[in-house]
N, C-alpha and C positions, 0 to 999 in steps of 0.2 A: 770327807773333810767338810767340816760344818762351815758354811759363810753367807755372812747378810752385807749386801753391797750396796751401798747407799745412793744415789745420785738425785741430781734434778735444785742443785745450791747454787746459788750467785749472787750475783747484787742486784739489788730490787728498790725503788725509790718508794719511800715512804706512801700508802693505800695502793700497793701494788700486788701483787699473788704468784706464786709460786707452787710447785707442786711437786713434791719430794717422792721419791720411790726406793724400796727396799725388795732386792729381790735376794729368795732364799736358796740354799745349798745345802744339802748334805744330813737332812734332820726331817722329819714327818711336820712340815709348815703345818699344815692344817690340825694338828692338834693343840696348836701351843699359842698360849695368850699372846699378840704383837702389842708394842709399844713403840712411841717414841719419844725420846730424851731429849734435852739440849742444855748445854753448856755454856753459858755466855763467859766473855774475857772477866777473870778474877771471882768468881763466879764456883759456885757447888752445882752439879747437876740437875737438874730437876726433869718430874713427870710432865711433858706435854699432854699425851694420850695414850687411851690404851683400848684394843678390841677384843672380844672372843675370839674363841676358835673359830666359830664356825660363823661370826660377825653379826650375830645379834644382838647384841649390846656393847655401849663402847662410853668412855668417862675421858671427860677435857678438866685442865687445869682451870680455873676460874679467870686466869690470865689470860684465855683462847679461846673460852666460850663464845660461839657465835662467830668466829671469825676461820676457826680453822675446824678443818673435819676430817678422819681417820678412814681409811675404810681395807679393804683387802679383797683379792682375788686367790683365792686358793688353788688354782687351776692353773695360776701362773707364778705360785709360790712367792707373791711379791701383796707388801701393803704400802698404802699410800697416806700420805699427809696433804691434804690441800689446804694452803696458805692465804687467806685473801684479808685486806684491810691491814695490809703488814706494819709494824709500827718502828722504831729505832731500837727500840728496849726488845722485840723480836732478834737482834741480830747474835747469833750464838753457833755453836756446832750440833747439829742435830744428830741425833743418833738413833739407831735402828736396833731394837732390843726381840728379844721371844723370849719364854720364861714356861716351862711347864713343869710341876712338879719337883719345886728348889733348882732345877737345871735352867742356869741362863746362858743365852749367846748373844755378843755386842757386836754392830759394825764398826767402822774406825771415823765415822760419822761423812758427812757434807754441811761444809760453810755456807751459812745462810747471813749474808749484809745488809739490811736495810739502810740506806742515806740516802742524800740527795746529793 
């Protein structure tokens, strides 16, 4: 049974950091492009980030450049988002994607708050 389980969301005050984790189930993690999404209220989904397979190259929203960085351990079938310089307009449900060859799997995401 395939499953990406998202955690590591809460409330964070505005230049605060978080750091999100996706761990995988049930599928050959290590071959498949990761991604993560988010969702903000009223809101269409969008790309945050996304890495290789095997994490040599990796592409940020132009919204997260510099602030947020993607990475993966394939050994613990789990990638990560690290969050820093968080902002209000950051606050959304993030989601934990893979994608290899038209085959995609979603999590059911983690709420991530930025306020004061």
């Amino acid at each position: 049974q395939v499953q990406l389980v998202e955690s590591g969301g809460g409330l964070v005050q505005p230049g605060g950091s978080l750091r999100l984790s996706c761990v995988a189930s049930g599928f050959t993690f290590s071959s498949y492009v990761m991604s993560w999404y988010r969702q903000a209220p009223g809101k269409e989904r969008e790309l945050v980030a996304t890495i290789t397979s095997a994490g040599g190259s990796t592409n940020y929203a132009d919204s997260v450049k510099g602030r947020f960085t993607i990475s993966r351990d394939n050994a613990k079938k789990t990638v990560y988002l690290q969050m820093n310089s968080l902002k209000p307009e950051d606050t959304a449900v993030y989601y934990c994607n893979a994608v290899r060859f038209g085959v995609a799997y979603w999590g059911k995401g983690t709420l991530v708050t930025v306020s004061s």
